[in-house]
N, C-alpha and C positions, 0 to 999 in steps of 0.2 A: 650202737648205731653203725650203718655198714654207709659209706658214701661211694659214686664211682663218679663218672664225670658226666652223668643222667641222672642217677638216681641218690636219694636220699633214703634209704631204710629205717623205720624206729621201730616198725612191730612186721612181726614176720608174714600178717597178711597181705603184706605189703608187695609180696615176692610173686603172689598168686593175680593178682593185678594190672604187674608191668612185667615184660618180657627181656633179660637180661641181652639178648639178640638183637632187639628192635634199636633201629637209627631214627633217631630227629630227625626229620625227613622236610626243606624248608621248600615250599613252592612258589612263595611269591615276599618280595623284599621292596614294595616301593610304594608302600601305605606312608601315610602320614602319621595316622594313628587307624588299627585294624581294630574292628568289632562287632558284635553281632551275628557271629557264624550261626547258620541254620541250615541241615541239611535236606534232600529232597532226596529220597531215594528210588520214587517213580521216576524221577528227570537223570537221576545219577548225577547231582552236581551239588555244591557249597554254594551259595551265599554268602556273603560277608559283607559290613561297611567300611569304609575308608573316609572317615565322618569329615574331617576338614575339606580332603579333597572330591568332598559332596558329590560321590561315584558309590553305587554296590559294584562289587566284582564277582564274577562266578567264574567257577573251576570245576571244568570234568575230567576225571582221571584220564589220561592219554589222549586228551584232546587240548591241556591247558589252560591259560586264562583266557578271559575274556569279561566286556563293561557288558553288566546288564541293565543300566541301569545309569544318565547323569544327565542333566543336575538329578540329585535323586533326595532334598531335601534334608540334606544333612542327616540321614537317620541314623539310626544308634543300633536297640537292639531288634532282632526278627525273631519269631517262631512262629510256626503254622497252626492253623485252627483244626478243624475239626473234619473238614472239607477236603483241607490240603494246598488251602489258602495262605499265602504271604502276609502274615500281619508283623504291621512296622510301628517303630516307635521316631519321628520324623521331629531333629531338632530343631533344623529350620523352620518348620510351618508348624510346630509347638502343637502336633494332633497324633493322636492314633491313628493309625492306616491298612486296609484292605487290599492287596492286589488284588481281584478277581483274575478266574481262569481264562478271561480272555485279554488280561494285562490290562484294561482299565482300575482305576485306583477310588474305590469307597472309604469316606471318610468316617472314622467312628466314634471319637473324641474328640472337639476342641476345648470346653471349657466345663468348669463348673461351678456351678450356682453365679451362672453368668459372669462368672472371671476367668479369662485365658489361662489353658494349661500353663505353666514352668517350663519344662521341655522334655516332653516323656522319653523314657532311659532305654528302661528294659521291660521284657515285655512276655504274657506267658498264657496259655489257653487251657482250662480246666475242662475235663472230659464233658460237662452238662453244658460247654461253650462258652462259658464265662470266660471273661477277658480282662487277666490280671496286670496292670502296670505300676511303673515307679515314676516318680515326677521329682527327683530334683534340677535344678536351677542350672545344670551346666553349660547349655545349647543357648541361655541370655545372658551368662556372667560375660561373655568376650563376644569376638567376630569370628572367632579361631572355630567352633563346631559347632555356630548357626547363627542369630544376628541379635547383637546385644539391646539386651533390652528392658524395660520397667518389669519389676515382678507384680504380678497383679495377685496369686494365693497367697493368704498368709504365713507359708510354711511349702517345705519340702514331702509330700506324705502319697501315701500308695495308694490305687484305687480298682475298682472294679468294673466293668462293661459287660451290662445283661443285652445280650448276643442280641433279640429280637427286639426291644424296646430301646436300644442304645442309654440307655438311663444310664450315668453313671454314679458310684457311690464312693464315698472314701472308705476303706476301711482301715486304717491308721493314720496317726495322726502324732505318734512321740520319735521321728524319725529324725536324723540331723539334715544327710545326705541319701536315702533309698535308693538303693542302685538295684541290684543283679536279683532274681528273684526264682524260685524253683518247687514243684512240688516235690514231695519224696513219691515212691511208687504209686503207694497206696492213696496219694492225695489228702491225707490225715492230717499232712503237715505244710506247710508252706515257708520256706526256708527265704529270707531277705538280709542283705548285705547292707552295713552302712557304711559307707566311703566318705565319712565327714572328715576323714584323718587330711583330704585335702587340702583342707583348708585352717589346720592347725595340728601339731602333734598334741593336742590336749583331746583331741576330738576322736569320734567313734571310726574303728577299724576293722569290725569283728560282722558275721552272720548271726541274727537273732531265728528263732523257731517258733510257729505260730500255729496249734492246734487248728485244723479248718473244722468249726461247726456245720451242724445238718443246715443252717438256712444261710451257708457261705460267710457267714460271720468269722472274725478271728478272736481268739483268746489265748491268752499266754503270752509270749514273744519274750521268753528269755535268752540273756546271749548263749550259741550254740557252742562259737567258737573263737577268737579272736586270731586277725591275722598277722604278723611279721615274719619278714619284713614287708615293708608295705601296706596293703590294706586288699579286702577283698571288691573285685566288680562283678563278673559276670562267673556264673557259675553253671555247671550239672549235675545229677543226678548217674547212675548206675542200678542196671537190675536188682543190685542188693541194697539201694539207700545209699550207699559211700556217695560223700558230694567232692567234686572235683572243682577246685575254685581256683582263680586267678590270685595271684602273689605276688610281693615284688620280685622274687629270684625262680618264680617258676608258677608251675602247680602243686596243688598242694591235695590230699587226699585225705580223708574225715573219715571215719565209723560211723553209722548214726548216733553213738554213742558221745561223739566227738571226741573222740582220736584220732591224734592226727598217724595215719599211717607210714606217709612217706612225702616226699616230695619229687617230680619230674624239674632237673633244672635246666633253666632257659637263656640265651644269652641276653636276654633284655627283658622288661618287664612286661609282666600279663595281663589282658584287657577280658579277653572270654576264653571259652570254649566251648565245642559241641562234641558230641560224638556221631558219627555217620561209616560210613562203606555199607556193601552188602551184608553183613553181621552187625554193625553198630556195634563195631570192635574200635575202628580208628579215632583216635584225639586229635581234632582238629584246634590248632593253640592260636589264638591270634596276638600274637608279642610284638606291640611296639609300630613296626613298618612289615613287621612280616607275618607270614601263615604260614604255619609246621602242620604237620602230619608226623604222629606216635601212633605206632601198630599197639594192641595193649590185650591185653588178659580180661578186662571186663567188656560187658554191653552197656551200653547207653539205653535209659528208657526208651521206650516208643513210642514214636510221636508219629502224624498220618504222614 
């Protein structure tokens, strides 16, 4: 193992990856807790949440921050549909959510089978539109990232949103905490974090992997990988499958194989990431109170 004072090496693909050159590069230091990066590459800007202090912030390279966004419903995490629509997962108002292109907000999940969501987490759009989320409990456990409150599901479990019909479906159901969620390239696979370790070190810490079947069904969901230190939440994907996922000491980077390749170390702990710039080279890190930028060696899938 080679260690510097960024990088963590275990296997030498790890080299091809991360650029021995590249600086942690931090742009913004005054979250409470950061999450939810999504990038826009038609707009050239980041997204991101700042879930307590119930604001999104956006960042254009050489123009800086700025609020897009508050009160903005506590939300968690973002990714864009299909369109190249903002869809949010909103802890305070316990729904799925739609920016439209003209900044009006379409709602697309409150509850199911007539019981209030949880507090959807994280959040993800499969190339036929579907609209994958996570629902655990954390946006009603406190007042701290949205407003506490009675659980009405009997369980923390992940679900589906057919685009035209809003029907939602569950598709899991053996989940502690479902957090961060991801397809691999191909969409073969659907990769979910459980972050139960919160709330016990007895409890799950690891990404489970989940065959997608032809009618969006899941099968499988053995663990991929487990995390420490820490536990995993929000994570990505890479043109070659490698998943980049949040840790306590940094990023951490997977083979599909799950090998772990290496780690990016961070001074505080990791909540998500995206990848974005003109290349969908850059690692955008949301750690803690802050947003880094890592120049890097891979691409980020594509997303609209």
């Amino acid at each position: 193992m080679a260690t510097s004072s960024l990088y963590e090496h275990f296997e030498k693909e790890f080299a091809d990856l991360v650029k021995a050159s590249a600086q942690l590069e931090t742009i913004f230091t005054d979250c409470r807790w950061a999450e939810g990066p999504v990038w826009f590459g038609d707009l050239n800007c980041l997204l991101w949440s700042d879930i307590p202090n119930d604001r999104i912030l956006r960042y254009v390279p050489g123009a800086g921050i700025s609020e897009f966004r508050s009160p903005a419903g506590n939300t968690n995490g973002h990714t864009r549909d299909r369109e190249g629509r903002l869809v949010s997962c909103s802890h305070g108002n316990r729904r799925v959510e739609r920016t439209e292109h003209d900044g009006t907000i379409t709602v697309l999940a409150t509850h199911y089978e007539g019981k209030r969501l949880n507090s959807p987490n994280d959040v993800v759009v499969k190339s036929d539109g579907t609209i994958w989320f996570t629902d655990p409990a954390y946006g009603i456990e406190s007042d701290y990232e949205g407003h506490k409150s009675l659980q009405e599901q009997d369980g923390c479990h992940v679900y589906r949103i057919d685009p035209e019909s809003r029907n939602v479906t569950r598709v899991t159901t053996d989940f502690d905490r479902p957090n961060g969620l991801a397809f691999s390239p191909d969409e073969s696979i659907l990769y979910i974090a459980d972050s139960g370790f919160t709330h016990g070190a007895d409890r799950p810490h690891h990404i489970r992997q989940f065959k997608v079947n032809a009618n969006n069904s899941l099968s499988g969901g053995e663990i991929f990988a487990e995390i420490s230190p820490g536990l995993p939440d929000g994570f990505r994907l890479d043109t070659n499958g490698n998943i980049w996922t949040s840790a306590g000491d940094g990023v951490h980077v997977y083979n599909p194989s799950g090998v772990l390749l290496g780690k990016i170390l961070t001074p505080k702990t990791v909540a998500n990431v995206t990848f974005g710039g003109p290349k969908r080279n850059w690692l955008f890190i949301a750690a803690t109170d802050s947003m880094h930028i890592l120049h890097t060696g891979a691409n980020g899938v594509q997303t609209p």
